[in-house]
N, C-alpha and C positions, 0 to 999 in steps of 0.2 A: 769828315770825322769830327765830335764835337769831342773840344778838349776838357779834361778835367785836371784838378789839381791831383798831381800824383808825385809822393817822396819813396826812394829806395833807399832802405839799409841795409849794409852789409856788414857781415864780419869773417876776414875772410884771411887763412892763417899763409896759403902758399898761393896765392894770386889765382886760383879758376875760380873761384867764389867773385873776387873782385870782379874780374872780365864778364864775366856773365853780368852781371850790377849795372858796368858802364854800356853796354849791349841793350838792357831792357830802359836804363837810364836815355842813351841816347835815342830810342826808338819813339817810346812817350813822349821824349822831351820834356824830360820828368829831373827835378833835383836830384841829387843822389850825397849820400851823407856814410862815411866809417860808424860804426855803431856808437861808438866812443864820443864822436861828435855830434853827438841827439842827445838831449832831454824829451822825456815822454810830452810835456805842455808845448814843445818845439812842433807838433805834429797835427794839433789840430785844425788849421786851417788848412791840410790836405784830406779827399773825399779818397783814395788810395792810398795806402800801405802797404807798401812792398819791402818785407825782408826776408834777406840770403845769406845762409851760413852753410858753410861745410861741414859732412858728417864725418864726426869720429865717434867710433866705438855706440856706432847709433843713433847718437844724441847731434842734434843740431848747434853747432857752435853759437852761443848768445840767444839762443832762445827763450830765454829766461826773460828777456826783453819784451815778450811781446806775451810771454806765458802769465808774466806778474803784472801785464797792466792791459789785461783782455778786458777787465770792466770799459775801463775811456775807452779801446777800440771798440768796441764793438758799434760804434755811431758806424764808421768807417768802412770800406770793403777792406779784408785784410788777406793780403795774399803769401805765404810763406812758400821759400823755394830752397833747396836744400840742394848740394853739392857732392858728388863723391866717386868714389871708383866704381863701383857695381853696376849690374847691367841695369838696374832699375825695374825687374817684375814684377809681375803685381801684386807677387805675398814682398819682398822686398816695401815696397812702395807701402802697402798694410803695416807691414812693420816700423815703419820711418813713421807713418801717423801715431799709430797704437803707443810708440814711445817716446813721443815728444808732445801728445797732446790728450788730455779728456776726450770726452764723447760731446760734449757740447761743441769744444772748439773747432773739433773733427766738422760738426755742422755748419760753422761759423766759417773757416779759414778756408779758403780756395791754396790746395797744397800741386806744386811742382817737384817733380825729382828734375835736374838735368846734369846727366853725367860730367863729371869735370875729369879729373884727373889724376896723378900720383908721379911726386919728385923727391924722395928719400931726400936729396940733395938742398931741399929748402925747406926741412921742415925744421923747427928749433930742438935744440938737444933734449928736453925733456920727452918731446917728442920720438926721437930718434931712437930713445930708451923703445918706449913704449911701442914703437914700432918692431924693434929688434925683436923683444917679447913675438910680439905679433908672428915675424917672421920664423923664429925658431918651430912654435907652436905648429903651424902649416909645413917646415921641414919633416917634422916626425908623425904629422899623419898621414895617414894612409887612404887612398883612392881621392886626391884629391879632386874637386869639379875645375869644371873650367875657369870659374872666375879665379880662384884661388891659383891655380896654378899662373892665370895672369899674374895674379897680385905678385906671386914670388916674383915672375920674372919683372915687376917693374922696379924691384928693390935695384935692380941693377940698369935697366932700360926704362926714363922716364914716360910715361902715358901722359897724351894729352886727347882727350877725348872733345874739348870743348871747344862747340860752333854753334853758331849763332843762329841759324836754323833749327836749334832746341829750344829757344825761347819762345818758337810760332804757338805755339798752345798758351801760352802762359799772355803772353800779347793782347792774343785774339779775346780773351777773357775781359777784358778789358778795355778794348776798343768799343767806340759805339759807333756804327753807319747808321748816317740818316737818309 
């Protein structure tokens, strides 16, 4: 396998975000940096860019990172991987591109869903709000799907969907046999 310079960021609010980071981290044997601790000039002498954020309400946590300096990457492979409870199908997966990124970047970015998980219990209060919201909203509909009736039940029983075995795709993208 020949190596190449490869950095992961993450930014990750309740730890699946994180683990998955130190999982692709430790497989490349690749750097791995919290978002916080990068400056964009910090990145150019890696030929990979790997960043992971969890979704809420969507939108990929700290995306904006890699959204407001697509010019400098673009030398770069750039690989975005996203975080969340849902099952991951492929209008799902449509929708995570369609609202996190243009149509260029959509060409540009090799994008990953790998389901993480959901702990009411470690998210921050403003959060909790906004989850509660969430929660009542799905209380009073009607004929809920399946995910959704997960979601309720994991307000009370945390979900941990993340293993390491989800990152094979995103890897192999990556890797080069010779």
């Amino acid at each position: 396998m020949l190596s190449i310079e490869t950095i992961v960021i993450y930014k990750s609010k309740t730890g699946f975000t994180k683990r998955y980071a130190e999982f692709i981290a430790e497989d490349l044997d690749a750097e791995i940096y919290e978002l916080h601790e990068i400056k964009i000039e910090d990145i150019d002498k890696y030929d990979t860019i790997i960043y992971g954020g969890g979704l809420y309400a969507g939108g990929i946590n700290g995306i904006d990172f890699i959204n407001k300096n697509i010019d400098i990457l673009k030398k770069h492979k750039v690989i975005v991987f996203a975080t969340g409870l849902c099952s991951g199908s492929d209008d799902e997966i449509n929708n995570m591109k369609n609202s996190n990124f243009n149509q260029e970047q959509i060409k540009n970015i090799d994008f990953f869903y790998l389901r993480g998980g959901f702990n009411f219990n470690n998210l921050s209060i403003v959060d909790k709000v906004l989850m509660t919201l969430m929660k009542l909203k799905l209380k009073f509909k009607k004929n809920l799907n399946n995910d959704e009736k997960g979601m309720l039940s994991a307000y009370e029983h945390p979900i941990d969907f993340v293993d390491r075995e989800n990152i094979s795709k995103l890897i192999n993208s990556i890797t080069i046999k010779i």
